[in-house]
PAVOFI-589996 format. One record per residue: residue number from 0; residue in three letters; x, y negated, z negated of N, C-alpha, C in turn. Coordinates in nm, 4 decimals. Each point is the difference from the previous one (the first is absolute). Layout:
- NUM  ala  X  Y  Z  X  Y  Z  X  Y  Z
...
***
This chain:
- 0  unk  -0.5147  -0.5119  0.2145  -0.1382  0.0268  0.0341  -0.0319  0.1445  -0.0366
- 1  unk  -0.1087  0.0023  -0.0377  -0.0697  0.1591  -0.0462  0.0601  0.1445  0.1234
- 2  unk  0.0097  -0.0212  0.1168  0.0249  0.0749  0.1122  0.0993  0.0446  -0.0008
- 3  unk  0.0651  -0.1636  -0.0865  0.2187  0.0690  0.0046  0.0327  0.0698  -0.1273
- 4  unk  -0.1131  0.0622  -0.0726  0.0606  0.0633  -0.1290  -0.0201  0.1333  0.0327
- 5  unk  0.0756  0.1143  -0.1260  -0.0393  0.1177  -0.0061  -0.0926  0.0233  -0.0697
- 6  unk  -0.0409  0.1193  -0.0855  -0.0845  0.0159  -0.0354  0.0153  -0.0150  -0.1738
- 7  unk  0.1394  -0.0358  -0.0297  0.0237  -0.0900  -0.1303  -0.0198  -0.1199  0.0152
- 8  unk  -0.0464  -0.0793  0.0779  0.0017  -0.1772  0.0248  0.1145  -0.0608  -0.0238
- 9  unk  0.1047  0.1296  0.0505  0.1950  -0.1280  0.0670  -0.0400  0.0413  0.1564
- 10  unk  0.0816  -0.1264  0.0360  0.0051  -0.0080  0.1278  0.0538  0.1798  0.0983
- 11  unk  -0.0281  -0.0077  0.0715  0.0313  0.1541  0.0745  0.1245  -0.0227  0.0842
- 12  unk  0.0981  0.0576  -0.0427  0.1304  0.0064  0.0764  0.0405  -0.0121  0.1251
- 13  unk  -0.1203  0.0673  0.0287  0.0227  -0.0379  0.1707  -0.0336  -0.0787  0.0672
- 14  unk  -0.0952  -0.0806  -0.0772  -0.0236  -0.1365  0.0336  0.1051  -0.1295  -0.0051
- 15  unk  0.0748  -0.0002  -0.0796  0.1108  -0.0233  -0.0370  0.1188  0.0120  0.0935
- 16  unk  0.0238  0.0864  0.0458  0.1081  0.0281  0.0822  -0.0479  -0.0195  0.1232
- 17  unk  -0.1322  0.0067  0.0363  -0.0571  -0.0457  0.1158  0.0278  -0.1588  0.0397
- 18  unk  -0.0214  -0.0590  -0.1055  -0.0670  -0.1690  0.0153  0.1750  0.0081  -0.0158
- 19  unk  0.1054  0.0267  -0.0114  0.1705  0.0242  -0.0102  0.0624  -0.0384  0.1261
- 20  unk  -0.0765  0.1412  0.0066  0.0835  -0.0201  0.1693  -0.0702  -0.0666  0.1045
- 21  unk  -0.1515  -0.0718  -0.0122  -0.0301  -0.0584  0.0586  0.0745  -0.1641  -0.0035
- 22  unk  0.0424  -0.0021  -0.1121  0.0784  -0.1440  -0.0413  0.1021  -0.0091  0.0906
- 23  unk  0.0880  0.0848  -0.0099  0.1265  -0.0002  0.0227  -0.0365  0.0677  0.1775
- 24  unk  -0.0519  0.0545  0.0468  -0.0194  0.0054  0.1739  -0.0828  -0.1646  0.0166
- 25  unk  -0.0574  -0.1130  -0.0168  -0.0143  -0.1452  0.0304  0.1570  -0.0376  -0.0356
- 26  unk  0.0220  0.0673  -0.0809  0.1385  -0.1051  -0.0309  0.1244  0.0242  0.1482
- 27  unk  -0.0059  0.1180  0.0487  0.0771  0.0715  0.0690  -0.0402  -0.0654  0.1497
- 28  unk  -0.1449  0.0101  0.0034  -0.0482  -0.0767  0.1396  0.0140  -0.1112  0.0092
- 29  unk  0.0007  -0.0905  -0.0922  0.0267  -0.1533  -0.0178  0.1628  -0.0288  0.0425
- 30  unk  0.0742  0.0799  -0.0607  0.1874  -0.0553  -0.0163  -0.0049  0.0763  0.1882
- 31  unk  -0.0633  0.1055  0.0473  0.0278  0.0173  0.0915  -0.1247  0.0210  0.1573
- 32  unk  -0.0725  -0.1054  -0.0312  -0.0885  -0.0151  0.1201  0.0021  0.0948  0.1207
- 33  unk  -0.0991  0.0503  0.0415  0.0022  0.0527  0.1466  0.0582  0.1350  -0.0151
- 34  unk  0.0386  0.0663  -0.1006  0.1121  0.1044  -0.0644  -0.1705  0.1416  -0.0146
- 35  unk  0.0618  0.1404  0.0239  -0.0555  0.0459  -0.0644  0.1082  0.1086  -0.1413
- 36  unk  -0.0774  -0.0022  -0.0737  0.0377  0.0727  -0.1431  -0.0645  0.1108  -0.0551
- 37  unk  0.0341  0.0823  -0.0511  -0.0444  0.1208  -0.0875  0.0349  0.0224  -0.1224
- 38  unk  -0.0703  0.0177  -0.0421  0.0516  0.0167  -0.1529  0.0894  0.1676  -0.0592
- 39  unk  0.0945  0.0285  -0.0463  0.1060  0.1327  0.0002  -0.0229  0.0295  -0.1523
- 40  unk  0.0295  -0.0964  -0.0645  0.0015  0.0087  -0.1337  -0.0287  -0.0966  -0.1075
- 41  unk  -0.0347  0.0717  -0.0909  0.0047  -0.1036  -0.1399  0.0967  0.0290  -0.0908
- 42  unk  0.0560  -0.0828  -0.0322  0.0867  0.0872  -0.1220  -0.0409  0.0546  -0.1153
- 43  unk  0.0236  -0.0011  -0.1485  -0.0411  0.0335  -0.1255  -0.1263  -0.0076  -0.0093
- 44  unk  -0.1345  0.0515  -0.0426  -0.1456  -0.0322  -0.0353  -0.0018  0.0789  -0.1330
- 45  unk  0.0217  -0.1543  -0.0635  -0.0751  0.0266  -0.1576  -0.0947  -0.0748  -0.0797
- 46  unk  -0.0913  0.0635  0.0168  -0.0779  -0.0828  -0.0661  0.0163  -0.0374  -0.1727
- 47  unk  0.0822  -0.1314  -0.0638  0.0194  -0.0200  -0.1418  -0.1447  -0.0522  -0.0705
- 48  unk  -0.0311  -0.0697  0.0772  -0.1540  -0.0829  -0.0683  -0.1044  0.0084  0.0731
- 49  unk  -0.0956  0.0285  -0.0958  -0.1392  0.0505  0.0180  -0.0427  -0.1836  0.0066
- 50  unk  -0.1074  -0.0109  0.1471  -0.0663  -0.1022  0.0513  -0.1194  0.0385  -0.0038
- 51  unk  -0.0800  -0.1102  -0.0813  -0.1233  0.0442  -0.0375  -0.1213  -0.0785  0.1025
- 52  unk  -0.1106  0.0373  0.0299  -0.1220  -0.1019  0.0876  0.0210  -0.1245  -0.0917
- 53  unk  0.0122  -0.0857  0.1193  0.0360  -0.1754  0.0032  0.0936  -0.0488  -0.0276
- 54  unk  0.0799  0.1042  0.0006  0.1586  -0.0663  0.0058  0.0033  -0.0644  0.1676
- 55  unk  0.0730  -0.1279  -0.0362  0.0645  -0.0747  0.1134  0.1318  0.0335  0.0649
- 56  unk  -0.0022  0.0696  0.0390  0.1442  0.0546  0.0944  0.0943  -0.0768  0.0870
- 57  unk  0.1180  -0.0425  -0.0125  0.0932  -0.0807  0.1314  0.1186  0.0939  0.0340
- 58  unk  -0.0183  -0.0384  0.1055  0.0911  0.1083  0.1002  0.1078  -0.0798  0.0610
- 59  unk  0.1232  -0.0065  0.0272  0.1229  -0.0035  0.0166  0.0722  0.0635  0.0577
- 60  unk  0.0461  -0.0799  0.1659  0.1060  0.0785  0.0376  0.1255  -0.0440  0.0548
- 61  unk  0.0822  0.0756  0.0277  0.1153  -0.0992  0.0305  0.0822  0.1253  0.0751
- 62  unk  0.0801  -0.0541  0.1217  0.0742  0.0853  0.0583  0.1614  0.0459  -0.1005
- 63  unk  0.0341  0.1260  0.0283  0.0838  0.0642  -0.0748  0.0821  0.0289  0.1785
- 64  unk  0.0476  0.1449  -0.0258  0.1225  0.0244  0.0803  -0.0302  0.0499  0.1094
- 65  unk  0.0309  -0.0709  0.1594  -0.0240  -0.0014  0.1541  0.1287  0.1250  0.0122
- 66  unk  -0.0487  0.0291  0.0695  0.0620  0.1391  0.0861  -0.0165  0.0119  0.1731
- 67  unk  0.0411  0.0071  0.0627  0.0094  0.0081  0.1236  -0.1996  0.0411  0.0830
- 68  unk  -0.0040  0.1060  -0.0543  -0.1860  0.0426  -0.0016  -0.0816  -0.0632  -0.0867
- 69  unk  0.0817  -0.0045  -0.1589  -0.1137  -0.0270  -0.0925  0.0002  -0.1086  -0.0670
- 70  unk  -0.1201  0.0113  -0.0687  0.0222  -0.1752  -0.0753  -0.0510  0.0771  -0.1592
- 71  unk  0.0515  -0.1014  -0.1035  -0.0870  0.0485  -0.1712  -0.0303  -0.0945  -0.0051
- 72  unk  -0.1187  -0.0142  -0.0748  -0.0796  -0.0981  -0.0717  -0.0195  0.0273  -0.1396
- 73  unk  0.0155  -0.0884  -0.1245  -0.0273  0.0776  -0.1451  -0.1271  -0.1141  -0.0127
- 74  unk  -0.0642  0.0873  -0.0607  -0.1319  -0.0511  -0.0258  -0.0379  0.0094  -0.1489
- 75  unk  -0.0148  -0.1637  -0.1054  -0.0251  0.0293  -0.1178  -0.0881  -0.0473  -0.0545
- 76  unk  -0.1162  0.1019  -0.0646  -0.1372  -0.0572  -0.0100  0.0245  -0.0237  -0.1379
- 77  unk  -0.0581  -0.1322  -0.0490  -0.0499  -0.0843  -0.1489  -0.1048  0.0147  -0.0232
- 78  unk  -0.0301  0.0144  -0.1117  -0.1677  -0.1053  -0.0401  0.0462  -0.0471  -0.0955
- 79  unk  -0.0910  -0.1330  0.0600  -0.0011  -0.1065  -0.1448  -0.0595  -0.0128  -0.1026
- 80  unk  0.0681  -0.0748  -0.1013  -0.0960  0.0032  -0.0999  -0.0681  -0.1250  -0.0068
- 81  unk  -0.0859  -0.0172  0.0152  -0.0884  -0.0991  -0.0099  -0.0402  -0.1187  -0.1034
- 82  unk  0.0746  0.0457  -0.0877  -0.0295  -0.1325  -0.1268  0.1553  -0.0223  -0.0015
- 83  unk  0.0744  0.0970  -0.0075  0.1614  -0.0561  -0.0129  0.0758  -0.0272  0.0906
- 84  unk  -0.0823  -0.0120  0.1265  0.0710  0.0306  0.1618  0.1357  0.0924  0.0008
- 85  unk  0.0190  0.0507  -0.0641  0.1556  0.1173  0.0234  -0.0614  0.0695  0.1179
- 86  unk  0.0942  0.0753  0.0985  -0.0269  0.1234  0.1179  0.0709  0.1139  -0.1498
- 87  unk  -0.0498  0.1352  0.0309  0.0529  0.0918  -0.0197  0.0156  0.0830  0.0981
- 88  unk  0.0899  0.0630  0.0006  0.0611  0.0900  0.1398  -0.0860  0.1313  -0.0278
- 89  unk  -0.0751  0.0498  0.0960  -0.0988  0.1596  -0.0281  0.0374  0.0720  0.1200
- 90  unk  0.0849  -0.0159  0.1081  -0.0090  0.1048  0.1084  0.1190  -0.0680  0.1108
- 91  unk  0.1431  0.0554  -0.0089  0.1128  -0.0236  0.1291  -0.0004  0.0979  0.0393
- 92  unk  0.0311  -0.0338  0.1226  0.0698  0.1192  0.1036  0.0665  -0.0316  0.1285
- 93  unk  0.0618  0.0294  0.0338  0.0480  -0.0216  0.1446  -0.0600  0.0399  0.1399
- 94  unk  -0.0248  -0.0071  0.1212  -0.0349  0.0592  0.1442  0.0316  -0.0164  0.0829
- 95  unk  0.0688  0.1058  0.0624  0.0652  -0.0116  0.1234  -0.0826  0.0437  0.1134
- 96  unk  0.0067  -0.1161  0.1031  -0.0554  -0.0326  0.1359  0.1383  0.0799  0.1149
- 97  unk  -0.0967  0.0661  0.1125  0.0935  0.0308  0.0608  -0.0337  -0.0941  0.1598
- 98  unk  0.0561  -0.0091  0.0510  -0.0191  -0.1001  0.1427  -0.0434  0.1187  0.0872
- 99  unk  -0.1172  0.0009  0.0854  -0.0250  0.0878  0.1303  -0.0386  -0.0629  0.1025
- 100  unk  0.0096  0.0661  0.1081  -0.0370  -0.0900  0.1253  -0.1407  0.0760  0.0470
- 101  unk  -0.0204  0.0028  0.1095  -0.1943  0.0452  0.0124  -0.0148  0.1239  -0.0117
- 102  unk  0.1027  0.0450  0.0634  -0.0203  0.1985  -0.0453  0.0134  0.0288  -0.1384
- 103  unk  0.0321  -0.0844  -0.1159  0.0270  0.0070  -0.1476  0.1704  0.0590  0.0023
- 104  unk  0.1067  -0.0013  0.0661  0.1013  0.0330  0.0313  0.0546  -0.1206  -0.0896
- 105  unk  0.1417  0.0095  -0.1053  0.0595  -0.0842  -0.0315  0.0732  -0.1315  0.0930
- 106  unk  -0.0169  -0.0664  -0.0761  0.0291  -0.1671  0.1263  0.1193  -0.0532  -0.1090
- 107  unk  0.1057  -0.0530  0.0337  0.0842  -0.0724  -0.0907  -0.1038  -0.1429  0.0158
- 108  unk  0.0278  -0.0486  -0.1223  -0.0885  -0.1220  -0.0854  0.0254  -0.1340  0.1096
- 109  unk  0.1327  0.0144  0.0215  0.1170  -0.1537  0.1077  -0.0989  0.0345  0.1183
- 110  unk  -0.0504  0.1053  0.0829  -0.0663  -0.0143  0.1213  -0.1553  -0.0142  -0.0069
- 111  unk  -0.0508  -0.0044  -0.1471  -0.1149  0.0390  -0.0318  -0.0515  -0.1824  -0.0257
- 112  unk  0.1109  -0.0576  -0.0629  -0.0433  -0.1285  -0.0382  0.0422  -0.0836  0.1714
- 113  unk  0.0347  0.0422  0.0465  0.0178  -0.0975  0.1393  -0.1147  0.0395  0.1002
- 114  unk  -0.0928  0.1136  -0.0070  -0.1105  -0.0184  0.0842  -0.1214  -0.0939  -0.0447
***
Protein backbone atom coordinates (compact mmCIF):
# COMPACT_ATOMS: atom_id res chain seq x y z
CA UNK A 1 0.00 0.00 0.00
CA UNK A 2 1.15 3.64 -0.80
CA UNK A 3 1.61 4.34 3.27
CA UNK A 4 4.06 1.25 3.45
CA UNK A 5 6.56 2.76 0.97
CA UNK A 6 9.45 5.19 1.18
CA UNK A 7 9.88 7.87 -0.71
CA UNK A 8 11.45 5.62 -3.67
CA UNK A 9 8.10 3.45 -3.88
CA UNK A 10 9.97 0.07 -2.03
CA UNK A 11 8.36 -0.93 0.75
CA UNK A 12 9.86 0.93 4.10
CA UNK A 13 11.90 -1.31 6.30
CA UNK A 14 10.32 -0.79 9.15
CA UNK A 15 7.32 -1.76 8.07
CA UNK A 16 8.67 -4.91 7.33
CA UNK A 17 10.19 -5.83 10.43
CA UNK A 18 7.18 -4.54 12.10
CA UNK A 19 4.47 -6.81 10.33
CA UNK A 20 7.88 -9.62 11.44
CA UNK A 21 7.63 -9.55 14.64
CA UNK A 22 4.12 -9.12 14.73
CA UNK A 23 3.98 -12.68 12.93
CA UNK A 24 6.07 -14.43 15.00
CA UNK A 25 4.60 -12.78 18.70
CA UNK A 26 0.72 -14.62 17.30
CA UNK A 27 2.86 -17.41 16.63
CA UNK A 28 4.42 -17.33 20.24
CA UNK A 29 0.87 -16.59 21.86
CA UNK A 30 -0.77 -19.36 20.02
CA UNK A 31 2.05 -22.43 20.89
CA UNK A 32 1.76 -20.76 24.34
CA UNK A 33 -1.72 -19.41 25.49
CA UNK A 34 -2.29 -17.36 28.63
CA UNK A 35 1.77 -16.72 28.47
CA UNK A 36 3.10 -13.26 28.47
CA UNK A 37 6.16 -12.49 25.92
CA UNK A 38 8.53 -9.76 24.86
CA UNK A 39 10.30 -9.47 22.17
CA UNK A 40 14.72 -9.25 23.00
CA UNK A 41 15.82 -9.71 19.65
CA UNK A 42 15.99 -10.17 16.02
CA UNK A 43 18.73 -11.65 14.55
CA UNK A 44 20.52 -10.61 11.09
CA UNK A 45 18.36 -7.62 9.18
CA UNK A 46 19.13 -7.55 5.65
CA UNK A 47 17.36 -6.32 3.45
CA UNK A 48 18.42 -8.47 -0.23
CA UNK A 49 15.23 -7.53 -2.33
CA UNK A 50 13.66 -4.49 -3.07
CA UNK A 51 9.50 -5.02 -2.68
CA UNK A 52 7.76 -2.89 -4.80
CA UNK A 53 3.68 -1.36 -4.21
CA UNK A 54 1.47 -4.55 -4.86
CA UNK A 55 3.60 -7.00 -4.15
CA UNK A 56 1.76 -9.88 -2.30
CA UNK A 57 3.73 -10.75 0.75
CA UNK A 58 3.53 -14.34 2.90
CA UNK A 59 4.84 -14.57 6.11
CA UNK A 60 6.08 -17.74 7.81
CA UNK A 61 6.85 -18.92 11.01
CA UNK A 62 8.01 -21.71 12.76
CA UNK A 63 9.50 -22.31 16.21
CA UNK A 64 13.42 -22.67 16.36
CA UNK A 65 15.38 -23.10 19.78
CA UNK A 66 13.36 -23.10 23.51
CA UNK A 67 15.50 -22.07 26.30
CA UNK A 68 14.42 -22.14 29.76
CA UNK A 69 13.07 -18.02 29.46
CA UNK A 70 13.10 -17.86 25.78
CA UNK A 71 11.56 -19.06 22.77
CA UNK A 72 12.94 -18.26 18.64
CA UNK A 73 10.75 -18.06 16.00
CA UNK A 74 12.32 -17.71 12.22
CA UNK A 75 10.16 -15.93 10.17
CA UNK A 76 10.36 -16.24 6.19
CA UNK A 77 8.70 -13.80 4.04
CA UNK A 78 7.96 -14.87 0.03
CA UNK A 79 6.25 -13.23 -2.65
CA UNK A 80 4.82 -14.90 -5.27
CA UNK A 81 4.95 -14.85 -8.54
CA UNK A 82 1.83 -14.80 -9.94
CA UNK A 83 1.82 -16.26 -13.44
CA UNK A 84 4.52 -18.93 -12.47
CA UNK A 85 3.33 -19.46 -8.86
CA UNK A 86 7.17 -19.87 -7.58
CA UNK A 87 7.60 -18.05 -3.72
CA UNK A 88 10.87 -16.20 -3.78
CA UNK A 89 12.50 -15.75 -0.44
CA UNK A 90 12.90 -11.51 0.20
CA UNK A 91 13.30 -11.21 4.06
CA UNK A 92 14.52 -14.16 7.13
CA UNK A 93 15.27 -13.60 10.37
CA UNK A 94 14.99 -15.04 13.60
CA UNK A 95 13.17 -13.55 17.24
CA UNK A 96 13.64 -14.20 20.39
CA UNK A 97 10.68 -14.00 22.92
CA UNK A 98 11.53 -13.75 26.46
CA UNK A 99 8.78 -15.20 29.10
CA UNK A 100 7.71 -12.43 31.95
CA UNK A 101 5.35 -12.57 34.57
CA UNK A 102 3.21 -9.16 35.47
CA UNK A 103 6.02 -7.08 36.80
CA UNK A 104 7.80 -7.93 33.20
CA UNK A 105 10.40 -10.01 35.44
CA UNK A 106 11.68 -13.20 33.52
CA UNK A 107 9.25 -16.36 34.00
CA UNK A 108 10.73 -19.82 32.84
CA UNK A 109 8.42 -20.82 29.70
CA UNK A 110 7.41 -24.71 31.85
CA UNK A 111 5.54 -22.30 34.56
CA UNK A 112 4.39 -19.85 32.01
CA UNK A 113 2.60 -22.53 29.82
CA UNK A 114 0.84 -24.19 32.94
CA UNK A 115 -1.03 -20.97 34.05
Amino acid sequence: MPGHLNHFGFLFGGNLLRWTDEIAYIAVTLDYPGCNFVTVGMDRIEFRKSIREGTILCFESKQGRIGNTSVEYIVNVTRGEITSGQKELVFTTSITFVSVDDQGRKKAICEAKGS
